[in-house]
Biopython code that builds the backbone (N, CA, C, O; Angstrom):
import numpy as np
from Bio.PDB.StructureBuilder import StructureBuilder

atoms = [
    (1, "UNK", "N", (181.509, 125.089, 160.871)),
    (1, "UNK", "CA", (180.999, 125.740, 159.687)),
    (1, "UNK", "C", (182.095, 126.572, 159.025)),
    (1, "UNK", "O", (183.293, 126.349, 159.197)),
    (2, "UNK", "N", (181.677, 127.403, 158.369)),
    (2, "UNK", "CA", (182.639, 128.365, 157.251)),
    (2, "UNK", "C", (183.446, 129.410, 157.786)),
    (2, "UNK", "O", (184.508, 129.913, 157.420)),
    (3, "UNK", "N", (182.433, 129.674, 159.044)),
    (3, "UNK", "CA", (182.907, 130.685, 159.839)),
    (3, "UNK", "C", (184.223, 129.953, 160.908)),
    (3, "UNK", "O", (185.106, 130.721, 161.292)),
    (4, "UNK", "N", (184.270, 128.694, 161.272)),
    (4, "UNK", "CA", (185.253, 128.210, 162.325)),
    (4, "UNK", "C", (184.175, 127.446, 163.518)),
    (4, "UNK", "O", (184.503, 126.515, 164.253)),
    (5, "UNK", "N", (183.035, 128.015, 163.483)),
    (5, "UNK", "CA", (182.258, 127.409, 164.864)),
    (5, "UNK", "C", (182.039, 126.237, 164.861)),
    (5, "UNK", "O", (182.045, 125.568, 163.828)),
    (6, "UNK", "N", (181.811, 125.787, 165.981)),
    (6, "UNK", "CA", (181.158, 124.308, 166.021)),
    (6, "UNK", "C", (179.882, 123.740, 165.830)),
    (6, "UNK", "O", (179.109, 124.049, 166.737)),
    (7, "UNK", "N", (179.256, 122.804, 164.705)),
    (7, "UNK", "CA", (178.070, 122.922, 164.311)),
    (7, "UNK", "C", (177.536, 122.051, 165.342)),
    (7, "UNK", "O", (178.290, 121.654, 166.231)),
    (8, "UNK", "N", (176.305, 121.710, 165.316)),
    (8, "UNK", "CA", (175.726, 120.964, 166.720)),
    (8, "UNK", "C", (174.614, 120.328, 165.622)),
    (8, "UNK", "O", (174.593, 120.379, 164.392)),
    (9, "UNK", "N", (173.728, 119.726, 166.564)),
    (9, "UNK", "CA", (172.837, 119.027, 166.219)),
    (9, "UNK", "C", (171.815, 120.298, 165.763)),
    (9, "UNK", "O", (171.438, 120.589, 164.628)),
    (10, "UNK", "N", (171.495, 120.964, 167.081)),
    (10, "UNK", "CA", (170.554, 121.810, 166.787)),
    (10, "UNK", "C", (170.641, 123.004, 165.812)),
    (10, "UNK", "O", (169.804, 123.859, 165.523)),
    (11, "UNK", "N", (172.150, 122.764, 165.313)),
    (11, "UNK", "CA", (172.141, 123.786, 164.016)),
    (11, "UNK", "C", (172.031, 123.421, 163.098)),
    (11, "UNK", "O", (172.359, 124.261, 162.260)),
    (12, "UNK", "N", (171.513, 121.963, 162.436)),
    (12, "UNK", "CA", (171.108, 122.021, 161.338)),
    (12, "UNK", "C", (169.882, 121.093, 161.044)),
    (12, "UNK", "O", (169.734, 120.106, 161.765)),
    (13, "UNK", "N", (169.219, 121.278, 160.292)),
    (13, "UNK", "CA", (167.786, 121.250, 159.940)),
    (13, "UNK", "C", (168.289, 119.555, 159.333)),
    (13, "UNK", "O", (167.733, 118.646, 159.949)),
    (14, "UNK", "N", (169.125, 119.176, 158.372)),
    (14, "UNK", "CA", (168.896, 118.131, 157.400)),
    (14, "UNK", "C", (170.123, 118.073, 156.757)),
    (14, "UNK", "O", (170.647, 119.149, 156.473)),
    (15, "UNK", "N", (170.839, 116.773, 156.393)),
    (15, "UNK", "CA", (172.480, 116.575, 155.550)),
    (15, "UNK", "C", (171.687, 115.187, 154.568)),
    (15, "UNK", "O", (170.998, 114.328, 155.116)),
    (16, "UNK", "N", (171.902, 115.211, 153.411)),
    (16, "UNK", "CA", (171.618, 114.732, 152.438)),
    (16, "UNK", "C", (173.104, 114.030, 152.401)),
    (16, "UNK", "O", (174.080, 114.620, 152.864)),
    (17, "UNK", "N", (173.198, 112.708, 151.806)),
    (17, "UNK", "CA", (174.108, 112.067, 151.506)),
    (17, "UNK", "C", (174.063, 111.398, 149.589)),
    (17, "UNK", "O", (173.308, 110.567, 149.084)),
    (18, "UNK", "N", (175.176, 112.181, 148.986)),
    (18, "UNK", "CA", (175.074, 111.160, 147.996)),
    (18, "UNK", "C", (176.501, 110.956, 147.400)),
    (18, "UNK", "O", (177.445, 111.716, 147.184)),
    (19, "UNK", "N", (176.159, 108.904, 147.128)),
    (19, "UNK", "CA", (177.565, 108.381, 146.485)),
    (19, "UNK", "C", (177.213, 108.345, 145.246)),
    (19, "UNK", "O", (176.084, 108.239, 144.767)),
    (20, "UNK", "N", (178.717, 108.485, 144.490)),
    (20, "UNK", "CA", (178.674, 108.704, 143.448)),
    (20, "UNK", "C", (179.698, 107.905, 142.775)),
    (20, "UNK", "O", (180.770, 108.052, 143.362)),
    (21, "UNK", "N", (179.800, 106.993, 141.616)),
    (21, "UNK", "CA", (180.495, 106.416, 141.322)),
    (21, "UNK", "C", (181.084, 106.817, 140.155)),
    (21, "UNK", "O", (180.559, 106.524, 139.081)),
    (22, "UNK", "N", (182.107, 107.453, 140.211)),
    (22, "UNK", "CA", (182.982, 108.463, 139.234)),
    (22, "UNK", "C", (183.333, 107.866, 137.796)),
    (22, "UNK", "O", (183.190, 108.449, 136.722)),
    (23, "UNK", "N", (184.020, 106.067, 138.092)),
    (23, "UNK", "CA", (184.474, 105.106, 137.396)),
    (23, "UNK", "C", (183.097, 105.257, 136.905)),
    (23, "UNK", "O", (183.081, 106.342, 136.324)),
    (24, "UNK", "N", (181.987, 104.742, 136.847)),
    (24, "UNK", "CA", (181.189, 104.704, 135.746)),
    (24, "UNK", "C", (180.258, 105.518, 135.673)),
    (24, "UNK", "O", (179.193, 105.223, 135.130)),
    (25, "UNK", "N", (180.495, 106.676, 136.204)),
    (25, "UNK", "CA", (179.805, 108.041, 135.919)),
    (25, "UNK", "C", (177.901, 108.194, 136.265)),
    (25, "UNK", "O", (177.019, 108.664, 135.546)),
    (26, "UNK", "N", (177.827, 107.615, 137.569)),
    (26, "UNK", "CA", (176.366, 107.408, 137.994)),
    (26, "UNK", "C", (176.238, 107.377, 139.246)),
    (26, "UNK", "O", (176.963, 106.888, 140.112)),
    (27, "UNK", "N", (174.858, 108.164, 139.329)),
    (27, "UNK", "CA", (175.180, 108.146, 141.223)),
    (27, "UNK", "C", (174.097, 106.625, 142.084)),
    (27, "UNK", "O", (172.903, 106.343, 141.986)),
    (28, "UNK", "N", (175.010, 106.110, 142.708)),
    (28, "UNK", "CA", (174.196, 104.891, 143.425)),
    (28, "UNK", "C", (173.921, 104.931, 144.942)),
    (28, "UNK", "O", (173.804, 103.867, 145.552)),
    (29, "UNK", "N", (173.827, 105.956, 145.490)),
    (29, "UNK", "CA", (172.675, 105.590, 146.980)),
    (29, "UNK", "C", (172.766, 107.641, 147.190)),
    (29, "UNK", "O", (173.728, 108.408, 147.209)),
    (30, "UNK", "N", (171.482, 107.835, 147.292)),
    (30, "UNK", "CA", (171.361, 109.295, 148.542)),
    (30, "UNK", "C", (170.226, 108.765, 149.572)),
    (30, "UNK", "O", (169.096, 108.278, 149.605)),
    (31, "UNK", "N", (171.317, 109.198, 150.400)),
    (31, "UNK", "CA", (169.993, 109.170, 151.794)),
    (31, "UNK", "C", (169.958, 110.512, 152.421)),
    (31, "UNK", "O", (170.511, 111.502, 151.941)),
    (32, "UNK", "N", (169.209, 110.486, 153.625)),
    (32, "UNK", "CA", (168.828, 111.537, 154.433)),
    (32, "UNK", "C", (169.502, 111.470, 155.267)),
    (32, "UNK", "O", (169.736, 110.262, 155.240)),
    (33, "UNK", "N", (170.001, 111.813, 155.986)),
    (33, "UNK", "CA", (170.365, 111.539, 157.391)),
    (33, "UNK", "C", (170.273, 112.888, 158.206)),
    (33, "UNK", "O", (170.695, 114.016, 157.948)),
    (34, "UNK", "N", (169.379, 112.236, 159.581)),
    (34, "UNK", "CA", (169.414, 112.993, 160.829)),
    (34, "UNK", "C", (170.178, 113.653, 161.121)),
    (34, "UNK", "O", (171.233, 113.391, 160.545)),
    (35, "UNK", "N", (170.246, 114.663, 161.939)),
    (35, "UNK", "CA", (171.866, 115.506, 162.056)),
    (35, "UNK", "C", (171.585, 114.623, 163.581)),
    (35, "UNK", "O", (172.652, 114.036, 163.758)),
    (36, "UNK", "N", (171.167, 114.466, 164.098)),
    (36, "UNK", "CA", (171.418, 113.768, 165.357)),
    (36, "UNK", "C", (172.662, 112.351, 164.624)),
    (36, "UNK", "O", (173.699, 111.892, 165.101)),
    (37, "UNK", "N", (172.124, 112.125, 163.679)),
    (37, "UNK", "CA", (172.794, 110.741, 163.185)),
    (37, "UNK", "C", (174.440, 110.754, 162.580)),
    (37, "UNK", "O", (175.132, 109.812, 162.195)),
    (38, "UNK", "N", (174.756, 112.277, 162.673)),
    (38, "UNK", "CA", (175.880, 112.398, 162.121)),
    (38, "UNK", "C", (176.404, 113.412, 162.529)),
    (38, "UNK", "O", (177.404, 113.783, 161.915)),
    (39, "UNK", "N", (175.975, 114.158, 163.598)),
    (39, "UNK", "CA", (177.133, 115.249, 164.109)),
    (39, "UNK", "C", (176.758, 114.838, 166.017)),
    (39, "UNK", "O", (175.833, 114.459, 166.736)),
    (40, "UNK", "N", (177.990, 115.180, 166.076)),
    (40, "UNK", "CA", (177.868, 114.591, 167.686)),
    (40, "UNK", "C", (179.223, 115.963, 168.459)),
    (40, "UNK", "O", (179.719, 117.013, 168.051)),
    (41, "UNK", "N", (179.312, 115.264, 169.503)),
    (41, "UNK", "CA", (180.529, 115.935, 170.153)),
    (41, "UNK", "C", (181.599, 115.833, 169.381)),
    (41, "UNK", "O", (181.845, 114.988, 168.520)),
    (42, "UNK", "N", (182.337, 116.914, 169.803)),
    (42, "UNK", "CA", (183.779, 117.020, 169.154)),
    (42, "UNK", "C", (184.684, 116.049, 169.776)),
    (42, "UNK", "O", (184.760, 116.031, 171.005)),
    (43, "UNK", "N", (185.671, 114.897, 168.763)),
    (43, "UNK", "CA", (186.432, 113.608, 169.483)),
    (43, "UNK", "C", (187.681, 114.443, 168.588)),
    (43, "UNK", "O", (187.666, 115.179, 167.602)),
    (44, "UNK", "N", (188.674, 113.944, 169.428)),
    (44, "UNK", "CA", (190.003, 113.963, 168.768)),
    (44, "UNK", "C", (190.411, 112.339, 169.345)),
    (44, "UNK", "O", (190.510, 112.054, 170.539)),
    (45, "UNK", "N", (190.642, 111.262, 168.058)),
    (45, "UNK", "CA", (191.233, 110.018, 168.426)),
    (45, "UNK", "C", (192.547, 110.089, 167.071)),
    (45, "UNK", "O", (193.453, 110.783, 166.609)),
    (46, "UNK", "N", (191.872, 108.918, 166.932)),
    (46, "UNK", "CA", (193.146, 108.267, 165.644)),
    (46, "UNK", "C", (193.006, 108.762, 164.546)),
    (46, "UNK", "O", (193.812, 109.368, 163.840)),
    (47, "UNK", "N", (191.482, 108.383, 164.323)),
    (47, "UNK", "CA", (191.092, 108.982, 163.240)),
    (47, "UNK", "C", (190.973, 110.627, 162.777)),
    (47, "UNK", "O", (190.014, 111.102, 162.170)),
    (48, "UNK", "N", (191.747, 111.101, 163.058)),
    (48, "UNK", "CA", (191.821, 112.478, 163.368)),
    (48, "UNK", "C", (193.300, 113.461, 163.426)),
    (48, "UNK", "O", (193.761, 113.555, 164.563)),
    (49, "UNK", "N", (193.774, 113.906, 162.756)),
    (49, "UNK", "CA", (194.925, 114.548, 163.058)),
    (49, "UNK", "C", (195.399, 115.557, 162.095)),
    (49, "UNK", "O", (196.535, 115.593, 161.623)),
    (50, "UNK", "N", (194.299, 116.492, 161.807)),
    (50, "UNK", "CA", (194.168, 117.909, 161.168)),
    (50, "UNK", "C", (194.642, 118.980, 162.425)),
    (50, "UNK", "O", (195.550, 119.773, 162.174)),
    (51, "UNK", "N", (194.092, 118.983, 163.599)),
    (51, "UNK", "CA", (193.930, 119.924, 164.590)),
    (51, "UNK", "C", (193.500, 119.118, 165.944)),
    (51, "UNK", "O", (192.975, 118.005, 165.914)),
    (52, "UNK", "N", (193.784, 119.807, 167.072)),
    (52, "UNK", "CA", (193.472, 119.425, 168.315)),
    (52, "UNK", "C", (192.111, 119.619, 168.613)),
    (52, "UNK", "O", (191.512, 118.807, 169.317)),
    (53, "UNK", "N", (191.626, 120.509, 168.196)),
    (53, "UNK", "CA", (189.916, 120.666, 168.092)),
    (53, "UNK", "C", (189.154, 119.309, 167.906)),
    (53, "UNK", "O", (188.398, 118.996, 168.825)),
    (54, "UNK", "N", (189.249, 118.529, 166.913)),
    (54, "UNK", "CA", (188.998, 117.608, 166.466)),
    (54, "UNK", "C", (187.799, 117.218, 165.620)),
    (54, "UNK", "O", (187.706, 117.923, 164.616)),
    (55, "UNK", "N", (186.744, 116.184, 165.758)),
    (55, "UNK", "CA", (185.765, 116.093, 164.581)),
    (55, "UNK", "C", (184.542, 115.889, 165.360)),
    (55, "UNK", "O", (184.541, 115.417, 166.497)),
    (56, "UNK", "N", (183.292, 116.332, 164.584)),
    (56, "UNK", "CA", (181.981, 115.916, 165.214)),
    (56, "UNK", "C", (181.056, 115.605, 164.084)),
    (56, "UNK", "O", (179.870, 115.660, 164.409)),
    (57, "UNK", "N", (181.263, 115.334, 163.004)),
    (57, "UNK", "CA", (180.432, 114.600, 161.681)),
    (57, "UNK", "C", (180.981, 113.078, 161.358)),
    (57, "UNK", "O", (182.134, 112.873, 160.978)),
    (58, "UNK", "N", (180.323, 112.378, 161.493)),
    (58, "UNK", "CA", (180.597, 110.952, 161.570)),
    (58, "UNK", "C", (179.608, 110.271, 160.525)),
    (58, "UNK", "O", (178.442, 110.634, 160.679)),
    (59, "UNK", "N", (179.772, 109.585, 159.748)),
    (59, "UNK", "CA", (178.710, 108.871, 158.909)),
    (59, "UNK", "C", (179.160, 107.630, 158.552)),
    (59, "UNK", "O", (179.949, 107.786, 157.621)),
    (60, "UNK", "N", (179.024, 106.260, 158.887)),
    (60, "UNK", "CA", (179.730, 104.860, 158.655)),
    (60, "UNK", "C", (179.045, 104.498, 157.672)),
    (60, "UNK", "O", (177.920, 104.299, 158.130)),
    (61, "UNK", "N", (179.043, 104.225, 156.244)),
    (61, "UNK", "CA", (178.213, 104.146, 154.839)),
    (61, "UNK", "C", (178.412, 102.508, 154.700)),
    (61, "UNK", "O", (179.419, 101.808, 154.813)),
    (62, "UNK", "N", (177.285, 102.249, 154.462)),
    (62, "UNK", "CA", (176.831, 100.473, 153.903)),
    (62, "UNK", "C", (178.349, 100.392, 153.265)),
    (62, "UNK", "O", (179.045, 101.322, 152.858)),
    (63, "UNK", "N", (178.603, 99.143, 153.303)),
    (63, "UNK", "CA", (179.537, 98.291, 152.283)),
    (63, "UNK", "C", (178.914, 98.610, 150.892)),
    (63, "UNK", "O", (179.626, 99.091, 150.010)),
    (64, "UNK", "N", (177.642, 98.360, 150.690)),
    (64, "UNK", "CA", (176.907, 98.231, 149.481)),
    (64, "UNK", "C", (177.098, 98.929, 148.812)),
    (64, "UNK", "O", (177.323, 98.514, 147.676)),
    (65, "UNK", "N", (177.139, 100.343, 149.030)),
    (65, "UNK", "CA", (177.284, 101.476, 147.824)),
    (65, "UNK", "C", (178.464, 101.594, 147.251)),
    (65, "UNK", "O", (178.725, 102.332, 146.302)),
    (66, "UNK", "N", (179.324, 100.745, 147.912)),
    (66, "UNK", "CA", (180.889, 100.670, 147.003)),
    (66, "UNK", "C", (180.818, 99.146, 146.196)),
    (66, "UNK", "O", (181.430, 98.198, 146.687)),
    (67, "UNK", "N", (180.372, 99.051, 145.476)),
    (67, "UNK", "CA", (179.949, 97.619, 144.871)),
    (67, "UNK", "C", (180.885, 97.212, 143.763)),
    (67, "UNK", "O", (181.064, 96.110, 143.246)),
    (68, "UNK", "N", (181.267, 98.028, 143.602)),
    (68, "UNK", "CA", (182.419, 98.022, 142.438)),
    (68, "UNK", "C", (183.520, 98.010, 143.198)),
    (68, "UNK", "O", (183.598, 98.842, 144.102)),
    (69, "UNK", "N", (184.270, 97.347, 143.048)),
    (69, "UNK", "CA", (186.087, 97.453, 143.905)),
    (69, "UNK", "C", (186.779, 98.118, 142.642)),
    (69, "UNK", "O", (186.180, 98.110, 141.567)),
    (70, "UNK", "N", (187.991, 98.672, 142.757)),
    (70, "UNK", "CA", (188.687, 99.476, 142.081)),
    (70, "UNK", "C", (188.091, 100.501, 141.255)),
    (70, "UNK", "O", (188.677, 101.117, 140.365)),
    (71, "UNK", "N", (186.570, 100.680, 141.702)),
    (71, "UNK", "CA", (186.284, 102.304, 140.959)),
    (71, "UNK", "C", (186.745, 103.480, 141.869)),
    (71, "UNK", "O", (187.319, 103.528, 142.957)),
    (72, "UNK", "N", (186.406, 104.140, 141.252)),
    (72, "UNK", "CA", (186.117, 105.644, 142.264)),
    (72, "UNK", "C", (185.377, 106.238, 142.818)),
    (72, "UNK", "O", (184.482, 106.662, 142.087)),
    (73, "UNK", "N", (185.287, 106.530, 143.938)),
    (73, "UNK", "CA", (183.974, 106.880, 144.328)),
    (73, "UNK", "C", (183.761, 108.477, 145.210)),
    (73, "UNK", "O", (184.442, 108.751, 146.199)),
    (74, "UNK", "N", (182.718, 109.399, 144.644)),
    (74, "UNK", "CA", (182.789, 110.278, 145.344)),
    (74, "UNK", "C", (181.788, 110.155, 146.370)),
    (74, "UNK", "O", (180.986, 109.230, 146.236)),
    (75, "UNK", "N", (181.675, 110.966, 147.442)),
    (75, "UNK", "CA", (180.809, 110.476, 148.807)),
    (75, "UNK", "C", (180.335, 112.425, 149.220)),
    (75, "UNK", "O", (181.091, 113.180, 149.831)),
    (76, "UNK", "N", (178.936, 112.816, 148.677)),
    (76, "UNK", "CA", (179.241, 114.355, 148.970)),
    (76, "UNK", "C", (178.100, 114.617, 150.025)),
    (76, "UNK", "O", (177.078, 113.996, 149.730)),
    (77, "UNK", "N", (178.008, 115.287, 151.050)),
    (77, "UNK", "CA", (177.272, 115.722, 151.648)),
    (77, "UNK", "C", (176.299, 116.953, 151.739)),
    (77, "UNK", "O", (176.950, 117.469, 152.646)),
    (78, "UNK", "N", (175.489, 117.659, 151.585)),
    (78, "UNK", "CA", (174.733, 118.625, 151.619)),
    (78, "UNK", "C", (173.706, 119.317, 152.791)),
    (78, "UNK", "O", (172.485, 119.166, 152.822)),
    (79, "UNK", "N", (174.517, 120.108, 153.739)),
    (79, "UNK", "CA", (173.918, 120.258, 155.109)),
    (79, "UNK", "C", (173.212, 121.459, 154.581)),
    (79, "UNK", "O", (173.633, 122.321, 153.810)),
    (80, "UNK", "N", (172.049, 121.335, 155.156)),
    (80, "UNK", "CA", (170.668, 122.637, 156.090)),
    (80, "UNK", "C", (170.517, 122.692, 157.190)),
    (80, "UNK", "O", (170.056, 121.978, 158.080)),
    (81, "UNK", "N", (171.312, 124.402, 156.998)),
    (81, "UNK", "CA", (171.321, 124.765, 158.391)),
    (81, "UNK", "C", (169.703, 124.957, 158.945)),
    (81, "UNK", "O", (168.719, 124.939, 158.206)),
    (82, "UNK", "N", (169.687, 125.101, 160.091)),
    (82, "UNK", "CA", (168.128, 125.236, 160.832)),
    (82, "UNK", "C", (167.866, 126.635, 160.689)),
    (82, "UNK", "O", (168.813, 127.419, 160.629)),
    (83, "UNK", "N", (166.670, 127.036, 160.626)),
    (83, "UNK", "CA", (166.162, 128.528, 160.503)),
    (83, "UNK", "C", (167.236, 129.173, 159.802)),
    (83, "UNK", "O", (167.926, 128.827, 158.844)),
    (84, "UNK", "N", (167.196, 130.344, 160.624)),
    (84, "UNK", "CA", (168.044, 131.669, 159.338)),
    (84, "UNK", "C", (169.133, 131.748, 159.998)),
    (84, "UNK", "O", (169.441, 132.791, 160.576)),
    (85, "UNK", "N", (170.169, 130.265, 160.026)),
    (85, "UNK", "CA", (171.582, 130.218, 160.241)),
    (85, "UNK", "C", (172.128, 130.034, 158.841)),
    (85, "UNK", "O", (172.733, 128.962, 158.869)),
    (86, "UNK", "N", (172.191, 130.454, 157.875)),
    (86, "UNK", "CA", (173.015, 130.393, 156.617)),
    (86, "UNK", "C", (172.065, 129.744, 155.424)),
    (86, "UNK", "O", (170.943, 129.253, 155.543)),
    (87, "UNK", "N", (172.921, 129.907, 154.171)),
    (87, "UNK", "CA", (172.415, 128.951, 153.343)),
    (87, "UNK", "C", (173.491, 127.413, 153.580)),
    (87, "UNK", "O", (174.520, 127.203, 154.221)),
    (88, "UNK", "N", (172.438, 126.405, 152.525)),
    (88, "UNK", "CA", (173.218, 125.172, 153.072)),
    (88, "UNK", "C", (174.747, 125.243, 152.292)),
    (88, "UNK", "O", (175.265, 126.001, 151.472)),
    (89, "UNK", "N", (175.156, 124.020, 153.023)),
    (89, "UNK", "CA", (176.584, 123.919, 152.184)),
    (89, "UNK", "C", (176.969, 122.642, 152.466)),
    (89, "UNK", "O", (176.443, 121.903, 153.299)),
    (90, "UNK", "N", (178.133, 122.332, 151.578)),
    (90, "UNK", "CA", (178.506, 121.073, 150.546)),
    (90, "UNK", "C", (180.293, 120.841, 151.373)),
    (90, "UNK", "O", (181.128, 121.685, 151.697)),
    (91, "UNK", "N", (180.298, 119.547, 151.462)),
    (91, "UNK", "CA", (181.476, 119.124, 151.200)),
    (91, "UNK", "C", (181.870, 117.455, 151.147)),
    (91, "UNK", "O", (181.218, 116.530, 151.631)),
    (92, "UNK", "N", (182.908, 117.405, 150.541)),
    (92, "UNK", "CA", (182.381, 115.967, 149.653)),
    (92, "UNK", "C", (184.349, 115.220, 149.830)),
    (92, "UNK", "O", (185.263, 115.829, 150.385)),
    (93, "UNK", "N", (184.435, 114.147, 149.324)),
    (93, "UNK", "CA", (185.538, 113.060, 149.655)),
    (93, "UNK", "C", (185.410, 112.636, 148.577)),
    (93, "UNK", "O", (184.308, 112.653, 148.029)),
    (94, "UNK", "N", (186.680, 112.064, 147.889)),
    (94, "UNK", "CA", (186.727, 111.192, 146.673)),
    (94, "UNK", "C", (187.617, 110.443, 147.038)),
    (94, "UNK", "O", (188.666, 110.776, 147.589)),
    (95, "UNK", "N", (187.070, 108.787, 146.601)),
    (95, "UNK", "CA", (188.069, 108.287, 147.290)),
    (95, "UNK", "C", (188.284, 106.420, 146.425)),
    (95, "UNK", "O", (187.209, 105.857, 146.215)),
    (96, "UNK", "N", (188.924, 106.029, 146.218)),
    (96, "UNK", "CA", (188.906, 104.689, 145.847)),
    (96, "UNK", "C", (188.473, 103.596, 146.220)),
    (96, "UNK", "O", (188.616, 103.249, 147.393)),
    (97, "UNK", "N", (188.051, 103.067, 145.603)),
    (97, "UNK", "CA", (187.390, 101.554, 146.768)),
    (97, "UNK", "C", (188.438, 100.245, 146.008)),
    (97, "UNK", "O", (188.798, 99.929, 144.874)),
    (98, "UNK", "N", (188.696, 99.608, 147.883)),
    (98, "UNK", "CA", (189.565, 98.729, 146.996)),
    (98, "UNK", "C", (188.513, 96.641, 147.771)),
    (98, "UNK", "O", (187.703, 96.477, 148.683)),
    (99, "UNK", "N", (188.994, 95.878, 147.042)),
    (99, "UNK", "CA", (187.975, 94.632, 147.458)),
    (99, "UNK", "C", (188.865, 94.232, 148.376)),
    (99, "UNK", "O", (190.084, 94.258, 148.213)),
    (100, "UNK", "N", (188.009, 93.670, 149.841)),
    (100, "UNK", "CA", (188.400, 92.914, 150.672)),
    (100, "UNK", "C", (187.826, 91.659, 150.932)),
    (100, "UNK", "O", (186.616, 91.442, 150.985)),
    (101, "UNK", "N", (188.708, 90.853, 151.091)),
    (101, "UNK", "CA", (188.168, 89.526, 151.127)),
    (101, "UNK", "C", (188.029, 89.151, 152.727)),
    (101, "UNK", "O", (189.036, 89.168, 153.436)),
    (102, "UNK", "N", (186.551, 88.763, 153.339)),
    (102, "UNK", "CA", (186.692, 88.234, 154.346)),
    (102, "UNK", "C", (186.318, 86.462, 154.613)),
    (102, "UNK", "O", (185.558, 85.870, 153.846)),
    (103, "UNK", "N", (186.940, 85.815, 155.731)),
    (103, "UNK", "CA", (186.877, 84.510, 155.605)),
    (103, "UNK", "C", (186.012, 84.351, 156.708)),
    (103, "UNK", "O", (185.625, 83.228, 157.033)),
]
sb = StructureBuilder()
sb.init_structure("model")
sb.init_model(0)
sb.init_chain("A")
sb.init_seg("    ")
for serial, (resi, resn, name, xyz) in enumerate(atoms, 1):
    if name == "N":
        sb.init_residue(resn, " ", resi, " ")
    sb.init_atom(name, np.array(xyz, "f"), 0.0, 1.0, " ", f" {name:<3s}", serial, name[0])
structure = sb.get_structure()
């Protein structure tokens, strides 16, 4: 969180997901997601190399909502904390989508 701690499952109530497609200025998928479904133990692998601490919010997003190749896409999250641990809070990724071809 804001403070440095480690958030857990049981600290938050609800994380809202929404993509947003910047290139044509419209948002195309929000979901809900479980905090069971997206915060877990803290991993330090590959994917990872801010700090030795490492990461525990994970979210693998459909292919689908990037439907456009070469737009832009923002991806923002919106966590609730559980009971009277804070108000919620936001943090979000912008990022390009590029087309892959598979055979």
């Amino acid at each position: 969180d804001s403070d440095g701690a480690v958030v857990t499952v049981e600290s938050i109530a609800g994380v809202t997901r929404l993509v947003r497609d910047e290139t044509a200025r419209r948002d195309v998928a929000v979901a809900q997601l479980a905090p069971a479904d997206a915060v877990g133990v803290l991993a330090a692998d590959a994917m990872w190399d801010l700090d030795e601490r490492g990461y525990n919010f994970r979210d693998d997003l459909p292919a689908a909502v990037f439907s456009d190749a070469d737009h832009v896409y923002r991806i923002e999250y919106r966590v609730t904390p559980a009971g009277d641990l804070g108000d919620p809070w936001t943090f979000a990724a912008v990022l390009p989508a590029e087309e892959v071809l598979c055979q």
